[in-house]
Each structure stands twice: as C-alpha cells, then as structure tokens.
C-alpha positions in Angstrom: 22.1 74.6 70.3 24.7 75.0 67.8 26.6 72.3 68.4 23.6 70.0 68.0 24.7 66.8 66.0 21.6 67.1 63.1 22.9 64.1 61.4 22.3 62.1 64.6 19.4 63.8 65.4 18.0 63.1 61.3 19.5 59.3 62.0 17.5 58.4 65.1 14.0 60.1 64.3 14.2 58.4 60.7 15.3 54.5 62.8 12.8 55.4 65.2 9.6 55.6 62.0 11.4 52.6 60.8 12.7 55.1 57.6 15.4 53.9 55.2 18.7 55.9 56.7 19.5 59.1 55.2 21.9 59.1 52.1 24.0 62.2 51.8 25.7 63.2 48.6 27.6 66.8 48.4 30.1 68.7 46.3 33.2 70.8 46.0 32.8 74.5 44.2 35.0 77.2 44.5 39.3 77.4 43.9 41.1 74.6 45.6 42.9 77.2 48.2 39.6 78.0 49.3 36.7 75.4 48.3 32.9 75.5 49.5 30.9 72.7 50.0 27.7 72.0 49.5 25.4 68.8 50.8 22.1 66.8 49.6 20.2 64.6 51.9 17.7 62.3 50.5 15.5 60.9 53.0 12.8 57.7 51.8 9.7 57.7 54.0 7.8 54.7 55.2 7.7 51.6 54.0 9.5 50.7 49.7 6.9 50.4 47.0 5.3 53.6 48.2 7.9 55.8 49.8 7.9 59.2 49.9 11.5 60.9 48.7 12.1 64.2 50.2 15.3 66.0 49.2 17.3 68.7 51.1 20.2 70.6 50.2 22.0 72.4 52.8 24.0 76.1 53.1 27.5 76.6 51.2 30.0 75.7 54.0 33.6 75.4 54.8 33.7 71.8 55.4 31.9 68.9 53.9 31.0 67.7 57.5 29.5 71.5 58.2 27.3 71.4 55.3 26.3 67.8 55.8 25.2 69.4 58.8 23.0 72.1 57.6 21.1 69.3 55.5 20.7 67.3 58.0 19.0 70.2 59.9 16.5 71.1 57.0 15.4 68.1 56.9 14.4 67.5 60.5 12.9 71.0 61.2 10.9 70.6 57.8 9.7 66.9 58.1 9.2 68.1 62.0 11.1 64.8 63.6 
C-alpha cells in the first residue's frame, strides 16, 4: 500500500541474497522556504569481485525520507525482490 516501508522492504530482500546493504545518497534543489529532494540508491549484487551495481534515483519529493522512499521502491519493483 502506500504506506509500505520500501527501504525495509529493499533492506530485507537484498540480506536475504546475501547483497551488500543499499547505500543512499540524495540532494537538496529548490529555494530554502520550499526545498525538493531528490534520492539515489546504489544496490551491489552478489558476491565483491564481480558485483553487479544497479543505480536508482527516485521522484522529486518533499522530504528526504519520502524520496529515499521512492528509490527504494524502484529498485525492488525493477530488480523484482
């Protein structure tokens, strides 16, 4: 639903493959009355030496914690976890 916790959600499929834990990164735009964020997961798959890096930036939001949550969400529907 909407209140689904995607970073949870992205955190236990990604423990449960044995995946390095996401790392999020994100950024302020906009005036400071009224600033937008926006949020980049990087997920590493399998196992170091030949890990696949998958990057997903999520929608413009409101909140840093909102946006971290729209990444989070891109990157489990898209790697299907």
């Amino acid at each position: 639903g909407p209140c689904q916790n995607w970073k949870g959600v992205l955190q236990e499929a990604l423990a449960r493959r044995q995946w390095e834990l996401p790392r999020y990164s994100s950024s302020q735009s906009g005036p400071p009355h009224c600033p937008t964020f926006g949020c980049t997961v990087t997920v590493s798959s399998g196992s170091k030496g030949q890990a696949q890096v998958f990057t997903f930036t999520g929608d413009c939001e409101a909140t840093k914690v909102k946006a971290e949550q729209t990444a989070a969400r891109k990157a489990v529907e898209w790697l299907n976890l």
